[in-house]
N, CA and C atoms of all chains as a GROMACS GRO file, in nm:
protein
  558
    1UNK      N    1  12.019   3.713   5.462
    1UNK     CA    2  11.948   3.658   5.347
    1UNK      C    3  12.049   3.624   5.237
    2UNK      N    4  12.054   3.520   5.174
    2UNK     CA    5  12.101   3.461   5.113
    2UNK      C    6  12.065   3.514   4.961
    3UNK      N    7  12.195   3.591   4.903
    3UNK     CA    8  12.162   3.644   4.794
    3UNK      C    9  12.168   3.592   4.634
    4UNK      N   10  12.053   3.561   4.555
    4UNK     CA   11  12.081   3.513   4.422
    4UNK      C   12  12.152   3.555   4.302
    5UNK      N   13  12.280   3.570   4.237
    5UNK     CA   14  12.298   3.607   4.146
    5UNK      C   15  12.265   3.585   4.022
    6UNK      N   16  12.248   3.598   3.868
    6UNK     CA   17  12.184   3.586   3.760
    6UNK      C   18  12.263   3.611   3.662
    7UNK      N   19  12.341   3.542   3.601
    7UNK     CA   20  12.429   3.623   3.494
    7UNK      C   21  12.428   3.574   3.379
    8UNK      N   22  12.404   3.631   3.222
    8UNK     CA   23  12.426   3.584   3.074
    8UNK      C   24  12.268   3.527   3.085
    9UNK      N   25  12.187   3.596   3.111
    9UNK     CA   26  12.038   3.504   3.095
    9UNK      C   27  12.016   3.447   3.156
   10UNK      N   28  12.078   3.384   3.274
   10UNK     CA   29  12.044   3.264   3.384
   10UNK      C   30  12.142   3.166   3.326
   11UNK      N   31  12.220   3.138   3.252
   11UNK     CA   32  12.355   3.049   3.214
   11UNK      C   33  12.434   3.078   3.342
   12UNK      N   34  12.492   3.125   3.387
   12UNK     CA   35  12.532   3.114   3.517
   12UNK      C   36  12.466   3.190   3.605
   13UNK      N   37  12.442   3.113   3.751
   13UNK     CA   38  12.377   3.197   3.849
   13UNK      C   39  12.487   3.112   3.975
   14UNK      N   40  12.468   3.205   4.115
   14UNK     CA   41  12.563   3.188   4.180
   14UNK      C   42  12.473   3.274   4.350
   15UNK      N   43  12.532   3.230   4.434
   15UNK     CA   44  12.496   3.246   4.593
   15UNK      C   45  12.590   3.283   4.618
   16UNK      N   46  12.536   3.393   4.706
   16UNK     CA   47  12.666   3.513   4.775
   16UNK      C   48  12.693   3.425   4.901
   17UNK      N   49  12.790   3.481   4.973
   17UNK     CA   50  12.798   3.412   5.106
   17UNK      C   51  12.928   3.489   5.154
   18UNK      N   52  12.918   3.485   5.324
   18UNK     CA   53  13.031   3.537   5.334
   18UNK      C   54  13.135   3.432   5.373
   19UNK      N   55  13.260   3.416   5.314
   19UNK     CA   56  13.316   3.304   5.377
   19UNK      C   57  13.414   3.382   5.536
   20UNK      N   58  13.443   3.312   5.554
   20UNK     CA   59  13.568   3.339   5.670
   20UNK      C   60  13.609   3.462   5.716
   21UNK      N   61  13.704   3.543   5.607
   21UNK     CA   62  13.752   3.616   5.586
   21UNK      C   63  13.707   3.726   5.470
   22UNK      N   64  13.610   3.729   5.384
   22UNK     CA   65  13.574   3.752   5.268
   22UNK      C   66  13.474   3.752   5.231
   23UNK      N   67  13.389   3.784   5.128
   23UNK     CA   68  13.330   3.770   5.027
   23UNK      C   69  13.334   3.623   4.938
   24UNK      N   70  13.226   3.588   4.924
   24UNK     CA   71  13.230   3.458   4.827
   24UNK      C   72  13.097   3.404   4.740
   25UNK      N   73  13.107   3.381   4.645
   25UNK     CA   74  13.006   3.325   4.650
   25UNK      C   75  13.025   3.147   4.558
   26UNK      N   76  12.914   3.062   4.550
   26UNK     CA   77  12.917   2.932   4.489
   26UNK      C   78  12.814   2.983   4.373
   27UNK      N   79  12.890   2.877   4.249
   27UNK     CA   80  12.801   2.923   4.142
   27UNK      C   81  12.771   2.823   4.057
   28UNK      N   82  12.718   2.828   3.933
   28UNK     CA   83  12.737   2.725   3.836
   28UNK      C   84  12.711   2.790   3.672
   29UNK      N   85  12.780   2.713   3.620
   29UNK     CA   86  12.772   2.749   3.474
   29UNK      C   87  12.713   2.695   3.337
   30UNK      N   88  12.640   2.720   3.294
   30UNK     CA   89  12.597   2.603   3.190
   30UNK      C   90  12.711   2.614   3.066
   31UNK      N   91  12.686   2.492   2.979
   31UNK     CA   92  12.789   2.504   2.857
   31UNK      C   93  12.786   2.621   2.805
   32UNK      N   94  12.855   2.670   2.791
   32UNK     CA   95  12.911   2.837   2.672
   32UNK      C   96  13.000   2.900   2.686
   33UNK      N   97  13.039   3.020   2.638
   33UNK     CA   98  13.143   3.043   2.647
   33UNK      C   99  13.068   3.221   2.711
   34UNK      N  100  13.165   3.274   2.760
   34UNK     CA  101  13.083   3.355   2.889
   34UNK      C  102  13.289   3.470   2.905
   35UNK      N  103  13.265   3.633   2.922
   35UNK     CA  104  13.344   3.721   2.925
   35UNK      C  105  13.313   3.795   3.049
   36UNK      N  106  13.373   3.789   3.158
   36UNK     CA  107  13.378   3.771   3.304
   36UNK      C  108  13.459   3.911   3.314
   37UNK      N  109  13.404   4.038   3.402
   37UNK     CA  110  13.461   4.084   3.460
   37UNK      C  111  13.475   4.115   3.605
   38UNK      N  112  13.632   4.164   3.643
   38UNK     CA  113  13.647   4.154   3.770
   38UNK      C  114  13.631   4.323   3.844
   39UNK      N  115  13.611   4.350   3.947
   39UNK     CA  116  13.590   4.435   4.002
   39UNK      C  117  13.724   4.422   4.107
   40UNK      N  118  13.689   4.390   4.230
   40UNK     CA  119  13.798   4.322   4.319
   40UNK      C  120  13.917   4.199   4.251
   41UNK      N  121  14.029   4.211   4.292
   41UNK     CA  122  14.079   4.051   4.285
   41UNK      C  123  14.002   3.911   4.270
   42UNK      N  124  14.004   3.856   4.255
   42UNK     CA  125  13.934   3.686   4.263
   42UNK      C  126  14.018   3.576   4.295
   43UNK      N  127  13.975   3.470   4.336
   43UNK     CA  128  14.015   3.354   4.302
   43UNK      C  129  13.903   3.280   4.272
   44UNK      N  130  13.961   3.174   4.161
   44UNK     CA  131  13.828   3.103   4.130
   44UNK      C  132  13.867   2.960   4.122
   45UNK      N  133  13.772   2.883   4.229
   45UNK     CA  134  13.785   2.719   4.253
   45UNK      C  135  13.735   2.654   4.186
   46UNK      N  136  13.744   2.589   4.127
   46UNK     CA  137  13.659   2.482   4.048
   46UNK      C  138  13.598   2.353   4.130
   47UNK      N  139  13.482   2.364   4.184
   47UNK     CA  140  13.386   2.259   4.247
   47UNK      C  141  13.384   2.119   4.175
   48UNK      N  142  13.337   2.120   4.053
   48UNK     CA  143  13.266   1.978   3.962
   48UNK      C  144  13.305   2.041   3.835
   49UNK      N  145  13.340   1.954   3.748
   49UNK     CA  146  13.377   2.009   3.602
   49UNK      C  147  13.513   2.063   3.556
   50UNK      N  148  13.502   2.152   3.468
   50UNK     CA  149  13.601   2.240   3.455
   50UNK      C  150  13.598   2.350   3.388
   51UNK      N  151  13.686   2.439   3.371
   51UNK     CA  152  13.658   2.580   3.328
   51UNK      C  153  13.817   2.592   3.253
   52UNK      N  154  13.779   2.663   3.069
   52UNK     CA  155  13.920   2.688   3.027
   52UNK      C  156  13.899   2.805   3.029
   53UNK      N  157  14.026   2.903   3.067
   53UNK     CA  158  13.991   3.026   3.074
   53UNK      C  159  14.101   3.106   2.965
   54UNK      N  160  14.045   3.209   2.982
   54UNK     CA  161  14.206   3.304   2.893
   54UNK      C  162  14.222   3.406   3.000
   55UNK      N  163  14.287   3.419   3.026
   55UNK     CA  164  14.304   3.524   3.173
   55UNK      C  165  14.388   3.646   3.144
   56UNK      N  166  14.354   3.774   3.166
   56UNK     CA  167  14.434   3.880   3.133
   56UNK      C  168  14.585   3.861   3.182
   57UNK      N  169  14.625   3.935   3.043
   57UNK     CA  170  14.784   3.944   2.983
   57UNK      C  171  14.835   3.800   2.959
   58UNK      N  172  14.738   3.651   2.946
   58UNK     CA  173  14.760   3.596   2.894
   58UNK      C  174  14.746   3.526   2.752
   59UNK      N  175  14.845   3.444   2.636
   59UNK     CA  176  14.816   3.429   2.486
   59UNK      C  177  14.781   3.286   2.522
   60UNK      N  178  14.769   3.203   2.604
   60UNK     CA  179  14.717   3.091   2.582
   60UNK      C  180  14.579   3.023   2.691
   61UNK      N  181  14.489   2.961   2.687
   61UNK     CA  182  14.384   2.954   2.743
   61UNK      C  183  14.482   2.822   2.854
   62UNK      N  184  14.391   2.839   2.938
   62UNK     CA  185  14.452   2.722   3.041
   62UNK      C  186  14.283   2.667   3.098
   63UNK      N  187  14.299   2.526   3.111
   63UNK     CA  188  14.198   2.432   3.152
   63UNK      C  189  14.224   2.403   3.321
   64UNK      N  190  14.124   2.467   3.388
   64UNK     CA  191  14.158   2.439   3.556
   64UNK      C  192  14.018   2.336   3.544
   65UNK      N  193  14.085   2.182   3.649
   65UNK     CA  194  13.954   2.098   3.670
   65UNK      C  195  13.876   2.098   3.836
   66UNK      N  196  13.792   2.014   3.910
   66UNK     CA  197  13.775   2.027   4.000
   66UNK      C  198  13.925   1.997   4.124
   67UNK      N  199  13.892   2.095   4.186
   67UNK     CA  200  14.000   2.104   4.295
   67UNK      C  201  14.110   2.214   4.247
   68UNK      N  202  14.096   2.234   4.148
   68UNK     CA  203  14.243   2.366   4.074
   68UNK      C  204  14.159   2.514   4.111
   69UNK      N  205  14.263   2.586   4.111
   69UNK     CA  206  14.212   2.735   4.101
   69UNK      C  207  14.309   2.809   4.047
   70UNK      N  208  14.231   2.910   4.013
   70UNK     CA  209  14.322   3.034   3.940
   70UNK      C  210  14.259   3.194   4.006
   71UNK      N  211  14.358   3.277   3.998
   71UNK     CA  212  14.361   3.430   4.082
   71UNK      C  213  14.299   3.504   3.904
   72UNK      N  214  14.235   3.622   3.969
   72UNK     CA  215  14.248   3.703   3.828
   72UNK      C  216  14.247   3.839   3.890
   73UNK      N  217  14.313   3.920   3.838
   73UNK     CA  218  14.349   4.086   3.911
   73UNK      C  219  14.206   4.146   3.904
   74UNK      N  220  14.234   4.198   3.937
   74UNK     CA  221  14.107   4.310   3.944
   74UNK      C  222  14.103   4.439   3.881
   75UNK      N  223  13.959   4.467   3.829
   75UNK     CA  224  13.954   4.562   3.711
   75UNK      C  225  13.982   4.527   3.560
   76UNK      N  226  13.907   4.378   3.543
   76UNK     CA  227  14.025   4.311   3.461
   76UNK      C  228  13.865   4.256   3.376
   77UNK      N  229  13.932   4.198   3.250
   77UNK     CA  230  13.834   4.098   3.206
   77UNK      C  231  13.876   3.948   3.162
   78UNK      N  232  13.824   3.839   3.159
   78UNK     CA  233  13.856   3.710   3.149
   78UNK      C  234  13.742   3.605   3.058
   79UNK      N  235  13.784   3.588   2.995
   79UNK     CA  236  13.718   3.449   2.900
   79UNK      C  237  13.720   3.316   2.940
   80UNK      N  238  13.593   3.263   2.942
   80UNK     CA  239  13.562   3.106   3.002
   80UNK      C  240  13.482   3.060   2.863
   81UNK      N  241  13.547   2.935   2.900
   81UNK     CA  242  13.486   2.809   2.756
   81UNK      C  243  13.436   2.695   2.890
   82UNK      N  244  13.303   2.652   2.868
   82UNK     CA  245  13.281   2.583   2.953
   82UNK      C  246  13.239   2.450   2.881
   83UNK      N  247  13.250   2.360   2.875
   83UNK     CA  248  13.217   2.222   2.812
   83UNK      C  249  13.103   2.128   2.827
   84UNK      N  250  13.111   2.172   3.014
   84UNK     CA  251  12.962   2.057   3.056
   84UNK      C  252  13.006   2.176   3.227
   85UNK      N  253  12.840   2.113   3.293
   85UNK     CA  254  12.821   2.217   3.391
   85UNK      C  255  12.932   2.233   3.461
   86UNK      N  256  12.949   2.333   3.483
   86UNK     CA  257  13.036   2.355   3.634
   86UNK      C  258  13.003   2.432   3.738
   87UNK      N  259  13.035   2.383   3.839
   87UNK     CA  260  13.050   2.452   3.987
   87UNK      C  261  13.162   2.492   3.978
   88UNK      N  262  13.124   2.618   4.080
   88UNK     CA  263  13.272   2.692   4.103
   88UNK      C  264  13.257   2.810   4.220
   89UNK      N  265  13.353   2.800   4.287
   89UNK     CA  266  13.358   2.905   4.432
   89UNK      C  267  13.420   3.029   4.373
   90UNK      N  268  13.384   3.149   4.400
   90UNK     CA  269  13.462   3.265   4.370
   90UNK      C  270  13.445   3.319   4.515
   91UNK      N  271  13.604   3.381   4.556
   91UNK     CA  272  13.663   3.462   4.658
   91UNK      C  273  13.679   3.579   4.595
   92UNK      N  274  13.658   3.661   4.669
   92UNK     CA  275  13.693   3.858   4.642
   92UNK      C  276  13.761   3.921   4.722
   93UNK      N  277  13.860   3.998   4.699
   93UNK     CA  278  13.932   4.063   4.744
   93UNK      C  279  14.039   4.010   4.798
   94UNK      N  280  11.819   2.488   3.140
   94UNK     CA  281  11.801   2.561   3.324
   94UNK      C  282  11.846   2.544   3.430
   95UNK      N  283  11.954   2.651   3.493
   95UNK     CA  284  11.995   2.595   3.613
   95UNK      C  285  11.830   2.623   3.717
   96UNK      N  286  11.827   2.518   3.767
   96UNK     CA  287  11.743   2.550   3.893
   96UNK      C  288  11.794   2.612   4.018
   97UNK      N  289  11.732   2.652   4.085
   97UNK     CA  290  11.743   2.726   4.237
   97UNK      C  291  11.656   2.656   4.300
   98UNK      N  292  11.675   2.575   4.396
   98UNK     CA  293  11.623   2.533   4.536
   98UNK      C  294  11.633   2.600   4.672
   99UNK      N  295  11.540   2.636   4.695
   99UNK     CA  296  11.512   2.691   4.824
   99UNK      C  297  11.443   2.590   4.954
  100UNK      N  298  11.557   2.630   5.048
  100UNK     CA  299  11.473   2.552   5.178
  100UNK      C  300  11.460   2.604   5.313
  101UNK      N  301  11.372   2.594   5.396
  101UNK     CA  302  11.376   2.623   5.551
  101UNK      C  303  11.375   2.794   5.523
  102UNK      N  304  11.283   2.829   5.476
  102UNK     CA  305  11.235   2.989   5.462
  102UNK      C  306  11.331   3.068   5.403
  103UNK      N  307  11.442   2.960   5.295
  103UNK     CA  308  11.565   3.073   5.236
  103UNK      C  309  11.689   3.051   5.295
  104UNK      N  310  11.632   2.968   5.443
  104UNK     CA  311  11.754   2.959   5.517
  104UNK      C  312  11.900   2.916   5.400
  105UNK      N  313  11.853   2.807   5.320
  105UNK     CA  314  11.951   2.723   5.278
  105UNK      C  315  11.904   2.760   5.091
  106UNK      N  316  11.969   2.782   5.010
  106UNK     CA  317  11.977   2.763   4.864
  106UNK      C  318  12.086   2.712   4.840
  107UNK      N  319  12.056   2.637   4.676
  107UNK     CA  320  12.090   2.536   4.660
  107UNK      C  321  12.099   2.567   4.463
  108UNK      N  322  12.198   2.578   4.398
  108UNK     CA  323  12.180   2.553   4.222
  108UNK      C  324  12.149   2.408   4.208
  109UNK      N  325  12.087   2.309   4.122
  109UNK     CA  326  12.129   2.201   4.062
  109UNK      C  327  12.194   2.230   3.968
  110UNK      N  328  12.273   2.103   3.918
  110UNK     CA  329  12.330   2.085   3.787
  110UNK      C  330  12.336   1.920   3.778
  111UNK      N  331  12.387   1.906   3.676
  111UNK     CA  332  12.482   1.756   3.639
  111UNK      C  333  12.624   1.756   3.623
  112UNK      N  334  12.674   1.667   3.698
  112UNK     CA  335  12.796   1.655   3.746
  112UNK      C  336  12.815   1.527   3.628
  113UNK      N  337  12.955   1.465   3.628
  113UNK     CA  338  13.011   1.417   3.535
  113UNK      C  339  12.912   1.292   3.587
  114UNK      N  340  12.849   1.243   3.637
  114UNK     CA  341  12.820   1.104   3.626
  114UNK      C  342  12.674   1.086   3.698
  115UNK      N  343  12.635   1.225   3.793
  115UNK     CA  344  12.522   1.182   3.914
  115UNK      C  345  12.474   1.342   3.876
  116UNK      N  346  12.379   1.374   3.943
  116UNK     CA  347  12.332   1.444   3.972
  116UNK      C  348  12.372   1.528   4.113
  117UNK      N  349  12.385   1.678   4.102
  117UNK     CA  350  12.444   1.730   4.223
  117UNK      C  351  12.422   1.870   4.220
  118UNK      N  352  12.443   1.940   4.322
  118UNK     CA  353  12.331   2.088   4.368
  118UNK      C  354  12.549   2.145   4.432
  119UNK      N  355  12.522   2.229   4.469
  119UNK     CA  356  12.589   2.330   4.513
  119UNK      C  357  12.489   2.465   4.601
  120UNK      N  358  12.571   2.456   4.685
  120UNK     CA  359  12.440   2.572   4.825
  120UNK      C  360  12.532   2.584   4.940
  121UNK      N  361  12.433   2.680   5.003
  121UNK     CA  362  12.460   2.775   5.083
  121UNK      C  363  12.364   2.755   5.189
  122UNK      N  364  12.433   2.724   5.303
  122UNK     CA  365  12.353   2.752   5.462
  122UNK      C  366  12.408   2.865   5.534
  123UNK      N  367  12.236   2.937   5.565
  123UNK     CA  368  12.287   3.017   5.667
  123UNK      C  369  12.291   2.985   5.808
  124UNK      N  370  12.341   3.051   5.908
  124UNK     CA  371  12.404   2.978   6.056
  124UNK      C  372  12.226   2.953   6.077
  125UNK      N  373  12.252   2.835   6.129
  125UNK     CA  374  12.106   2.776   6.196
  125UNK      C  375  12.113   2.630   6.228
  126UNK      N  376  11.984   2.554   6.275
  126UNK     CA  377  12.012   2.409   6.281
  126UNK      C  378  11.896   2.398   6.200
  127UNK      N  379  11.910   2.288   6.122
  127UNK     CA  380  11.806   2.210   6.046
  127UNK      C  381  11.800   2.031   6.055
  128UNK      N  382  11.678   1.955   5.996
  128UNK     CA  383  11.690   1.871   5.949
  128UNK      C  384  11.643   1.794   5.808
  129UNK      N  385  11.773   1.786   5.752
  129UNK     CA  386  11.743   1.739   5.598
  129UNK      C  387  11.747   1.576   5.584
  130UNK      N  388  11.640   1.572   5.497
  130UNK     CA  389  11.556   1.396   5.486
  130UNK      C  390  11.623   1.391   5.360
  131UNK      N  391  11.656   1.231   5.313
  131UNK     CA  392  11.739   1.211   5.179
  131UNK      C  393  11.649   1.165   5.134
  132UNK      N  394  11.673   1.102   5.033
  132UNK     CA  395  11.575   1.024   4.907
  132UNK      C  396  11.674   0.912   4.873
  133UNK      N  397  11.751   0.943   4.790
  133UNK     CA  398  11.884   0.852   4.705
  133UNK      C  399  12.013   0.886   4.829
  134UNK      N  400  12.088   0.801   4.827
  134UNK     CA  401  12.240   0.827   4.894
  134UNK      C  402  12.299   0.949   4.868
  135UNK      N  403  12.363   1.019   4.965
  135UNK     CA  404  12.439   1.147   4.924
  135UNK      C  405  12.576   1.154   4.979
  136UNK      N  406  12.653   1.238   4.915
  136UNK     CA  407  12.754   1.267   4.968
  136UNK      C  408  12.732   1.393   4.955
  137UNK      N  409  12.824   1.468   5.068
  137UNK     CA  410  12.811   1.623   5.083
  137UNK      C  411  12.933   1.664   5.130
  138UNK      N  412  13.026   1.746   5.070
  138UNK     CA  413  13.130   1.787   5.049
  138UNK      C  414  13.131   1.982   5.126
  139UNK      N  415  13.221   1.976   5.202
  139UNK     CA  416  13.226   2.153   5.230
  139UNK      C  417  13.312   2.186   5.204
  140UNK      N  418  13.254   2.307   5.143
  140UNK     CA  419  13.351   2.371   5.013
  140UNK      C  420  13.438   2.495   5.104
  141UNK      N  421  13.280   2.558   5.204
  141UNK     CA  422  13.383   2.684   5.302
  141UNK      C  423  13.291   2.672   5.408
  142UNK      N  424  13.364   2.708   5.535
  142UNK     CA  425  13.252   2.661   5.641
  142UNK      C  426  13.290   2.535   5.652
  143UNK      N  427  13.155   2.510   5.783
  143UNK     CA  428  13.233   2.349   5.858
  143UNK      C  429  13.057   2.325   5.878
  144UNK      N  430  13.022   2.209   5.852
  144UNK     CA  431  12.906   2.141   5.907
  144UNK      C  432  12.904   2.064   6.037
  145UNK      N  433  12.849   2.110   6.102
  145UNK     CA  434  12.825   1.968   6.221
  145UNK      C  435  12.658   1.906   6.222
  146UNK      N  436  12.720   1.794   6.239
  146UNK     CA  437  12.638   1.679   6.160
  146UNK      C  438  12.584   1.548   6.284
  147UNK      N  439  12.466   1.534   6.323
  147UNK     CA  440  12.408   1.382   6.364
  147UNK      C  441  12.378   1.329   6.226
  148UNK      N  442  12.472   1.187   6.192
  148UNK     CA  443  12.420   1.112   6.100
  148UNK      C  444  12.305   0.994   6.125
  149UNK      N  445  12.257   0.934   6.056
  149UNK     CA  446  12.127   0.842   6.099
  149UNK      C  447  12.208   0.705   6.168
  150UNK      N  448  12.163   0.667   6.268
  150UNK     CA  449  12.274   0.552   6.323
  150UNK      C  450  12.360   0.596   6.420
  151UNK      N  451  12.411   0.736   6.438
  151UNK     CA  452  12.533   0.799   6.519
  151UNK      C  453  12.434   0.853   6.624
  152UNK      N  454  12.552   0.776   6.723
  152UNK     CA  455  12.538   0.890   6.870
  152UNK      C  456  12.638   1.028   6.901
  153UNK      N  457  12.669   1.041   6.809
  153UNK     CA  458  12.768   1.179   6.834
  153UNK      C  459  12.793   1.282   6.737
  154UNK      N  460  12.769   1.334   6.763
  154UNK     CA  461  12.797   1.522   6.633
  154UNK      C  462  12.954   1.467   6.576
  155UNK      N  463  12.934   1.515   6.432
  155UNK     CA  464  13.026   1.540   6.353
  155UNK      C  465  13.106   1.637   6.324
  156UNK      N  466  13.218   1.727   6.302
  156UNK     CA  467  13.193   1.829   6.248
  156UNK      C  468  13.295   1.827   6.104
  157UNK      N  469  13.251   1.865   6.005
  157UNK     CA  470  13.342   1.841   5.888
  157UNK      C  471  13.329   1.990   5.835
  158UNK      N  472  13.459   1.961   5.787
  158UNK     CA  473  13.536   2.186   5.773
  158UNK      C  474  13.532   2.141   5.577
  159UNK      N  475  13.619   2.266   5.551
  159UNK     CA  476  13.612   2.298   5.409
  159UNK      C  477  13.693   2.132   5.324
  160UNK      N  478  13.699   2.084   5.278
  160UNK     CA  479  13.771   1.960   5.174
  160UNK      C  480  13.722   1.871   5.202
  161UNK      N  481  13.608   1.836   5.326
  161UNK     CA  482  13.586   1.711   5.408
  161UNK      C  483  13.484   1.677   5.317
  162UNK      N  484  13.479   1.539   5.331
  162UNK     CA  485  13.287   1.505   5.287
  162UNK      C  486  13.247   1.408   5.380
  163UNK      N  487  13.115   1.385   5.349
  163UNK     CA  488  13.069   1.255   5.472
  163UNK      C  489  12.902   1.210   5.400
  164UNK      N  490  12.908   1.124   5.409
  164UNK     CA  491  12.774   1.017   5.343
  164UNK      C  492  12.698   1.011   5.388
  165UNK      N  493  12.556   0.991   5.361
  165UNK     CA  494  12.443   1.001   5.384
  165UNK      C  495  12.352   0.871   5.329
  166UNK      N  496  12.324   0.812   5.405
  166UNK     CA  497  12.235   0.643   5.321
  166UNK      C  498  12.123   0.730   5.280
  167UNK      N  499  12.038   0.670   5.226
  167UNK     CA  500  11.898   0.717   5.150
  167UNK      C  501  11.813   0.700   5.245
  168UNK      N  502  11.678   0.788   5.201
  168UNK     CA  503  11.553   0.733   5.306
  168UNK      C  504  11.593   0.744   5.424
  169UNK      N  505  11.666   0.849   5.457
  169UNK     CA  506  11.721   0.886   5.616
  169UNK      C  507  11.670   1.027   5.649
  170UNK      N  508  11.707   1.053   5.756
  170UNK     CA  509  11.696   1.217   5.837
  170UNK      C  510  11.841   1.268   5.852
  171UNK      N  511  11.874   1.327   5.872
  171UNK     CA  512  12.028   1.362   5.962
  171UNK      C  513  11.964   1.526   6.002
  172UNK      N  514  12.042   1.549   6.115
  172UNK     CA  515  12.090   1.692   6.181
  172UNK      C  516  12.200   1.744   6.160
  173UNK      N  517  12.183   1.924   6.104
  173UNK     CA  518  12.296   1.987   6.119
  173UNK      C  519  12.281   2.118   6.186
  174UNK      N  520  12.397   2.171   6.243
  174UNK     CA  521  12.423   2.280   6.275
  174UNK      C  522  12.522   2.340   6.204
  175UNK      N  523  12.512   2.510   6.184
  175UNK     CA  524  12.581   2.578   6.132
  175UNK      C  525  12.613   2.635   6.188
  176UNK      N  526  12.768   2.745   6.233
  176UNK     CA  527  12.806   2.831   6.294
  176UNK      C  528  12.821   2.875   6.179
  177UNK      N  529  12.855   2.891   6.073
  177UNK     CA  530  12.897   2.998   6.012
  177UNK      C  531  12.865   3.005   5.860
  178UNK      N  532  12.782   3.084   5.796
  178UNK     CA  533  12.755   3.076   5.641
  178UNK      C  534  12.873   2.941   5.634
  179UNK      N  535  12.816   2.880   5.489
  179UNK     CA  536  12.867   2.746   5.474
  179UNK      C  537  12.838   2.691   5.380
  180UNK      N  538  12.961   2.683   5.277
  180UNK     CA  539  12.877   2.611   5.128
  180UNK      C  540  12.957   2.506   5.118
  181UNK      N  541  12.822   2.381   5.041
  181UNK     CA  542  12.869   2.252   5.027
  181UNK      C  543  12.826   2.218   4.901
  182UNK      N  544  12.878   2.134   4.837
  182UNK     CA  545  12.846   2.036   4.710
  182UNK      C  546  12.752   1.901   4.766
  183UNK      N  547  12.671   1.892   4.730
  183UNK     CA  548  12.583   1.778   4.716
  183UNK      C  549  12.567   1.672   4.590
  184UNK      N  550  12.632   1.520   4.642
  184UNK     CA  551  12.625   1.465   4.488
  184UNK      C  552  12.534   1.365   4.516
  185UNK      N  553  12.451   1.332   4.425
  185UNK     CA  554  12.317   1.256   4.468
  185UNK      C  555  12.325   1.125   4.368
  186UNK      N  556  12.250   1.005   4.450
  186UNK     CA  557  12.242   0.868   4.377
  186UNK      C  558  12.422   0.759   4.366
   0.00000   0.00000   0.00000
């Protein structure tokens, strides 16, 4: 069964899935700005759109568009500025 | 509102959003065969997982893996099979 996620009020929601090797799920984000924590490692793909993030132990935000990705450690927290919708794949572990 | 689309008893969910120019969903199939009817032209992109695909007009299975996409005319049928959980981007019109 195909599991629904719900996050910030329904501003982002996202589908579990298992990929390949992993954990994954596809998601989407509405405009806002949104404080993300990690449990496991991540990587996060950017589908459609884009995502600026601030990523732990970093001082400057970085803008990933569709097709870019970025890793974030785990146990960690991370800041997203989102502009217009986005899709986005997250990998775990 | 992001929406959630559900199809084929859950088999398949689906977010909408708006993409920079069209309209487009992001989802998840679980392993099964289905057949999905279009409306407007689509393209469908796999994000993880591989689709195999009868397109409308084709005598032969497709199979397209994760970066691939492949088109869809409107007002059609097509067949797919899944081997393996499988998420794709859908961009519509």
């Amino acid at each position: 069964m195909l599991a629904i996620n719900e996050y910030f009020d329904g501003q982002v929601k996202s589908i579990g899935f298992q990929a390949e090797d992993k954990p994954a799920s596809v998601g989407v984000m509405e405009v806002g700005e949104y404080e993300f924590g990690t449990q496991a490692p991540e990587v996060m793909q950017v589908i459609s759109g884009a995502l600026t993030v601030l990523l732990p132990g970093h001082n400057d935000w970085q803008t990933f568009s569709a097709g870019e990705q970025f890793d974030v450690i785990g146990d960690a927290k991370f800041q997203v500025k989102v502009l217009t919708q986005t899709a986005y794949l997250c990998s775990y572990g």
